[in-house]
C-alpha positions in Angstrom: 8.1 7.0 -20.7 7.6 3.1 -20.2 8.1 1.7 -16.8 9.7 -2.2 -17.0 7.7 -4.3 -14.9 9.8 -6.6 -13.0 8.9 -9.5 -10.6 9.7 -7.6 -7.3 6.9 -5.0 -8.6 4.9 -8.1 -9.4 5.4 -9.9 -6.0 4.8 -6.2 -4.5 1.5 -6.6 -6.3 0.4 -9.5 -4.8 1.2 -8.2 -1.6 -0.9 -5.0 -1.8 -4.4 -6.2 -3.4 -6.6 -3.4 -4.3 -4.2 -0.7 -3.9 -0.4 0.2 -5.5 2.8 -0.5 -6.2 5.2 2.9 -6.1 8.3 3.4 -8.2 10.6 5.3 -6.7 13.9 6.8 -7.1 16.9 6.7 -5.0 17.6 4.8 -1.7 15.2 4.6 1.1 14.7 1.9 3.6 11.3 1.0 5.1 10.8 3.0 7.7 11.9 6.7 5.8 9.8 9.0 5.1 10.0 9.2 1.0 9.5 12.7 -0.7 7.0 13.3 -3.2 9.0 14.6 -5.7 11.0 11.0 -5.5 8.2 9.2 -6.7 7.8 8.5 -10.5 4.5 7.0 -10.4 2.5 4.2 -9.7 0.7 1.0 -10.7 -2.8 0.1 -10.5 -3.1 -3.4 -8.2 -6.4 -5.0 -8.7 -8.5 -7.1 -5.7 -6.9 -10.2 -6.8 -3.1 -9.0 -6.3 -2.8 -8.4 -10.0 -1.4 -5.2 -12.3 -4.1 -3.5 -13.9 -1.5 -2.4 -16.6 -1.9 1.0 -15.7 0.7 3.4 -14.7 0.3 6.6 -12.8 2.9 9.2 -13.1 3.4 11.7 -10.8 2.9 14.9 -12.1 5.7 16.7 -9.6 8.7 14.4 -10.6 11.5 16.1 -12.1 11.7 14.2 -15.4 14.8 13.7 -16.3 16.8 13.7 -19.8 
């Protein structure tokens, strides 16, 4: 499964150096609690604010056809 890289994951990036950027699915504002099983993955963010180019996926979301 590929995951497109877009510029609000990339400006998320710069705004979480050293840690990672979360794809989720479905609607959730800032402050809700998101459940695990909504989460499809997640990429690596290097010191610098950068993508590593590697992609986590969760291994508890329902993939989907």
């Amino acid at each position: 499964m590929e995951h497109e890289v877009t510029e609000e994951v990339i400006q998320a990036a710069r705004a979480h150096p050293g840690g990672f950027v979360y794809k989720i699915e479905g609607s959730f504002g800032p402050d809700d609690a998101v459940p695990p099983e909504a989460i499809v993955g997640a990429w690596e963010v290097d010191p610098n604010g950068k993508l590593t180019g590697k992609f986590f996926a969760n291994p508890i979301y329902p993939r989907r056809a």
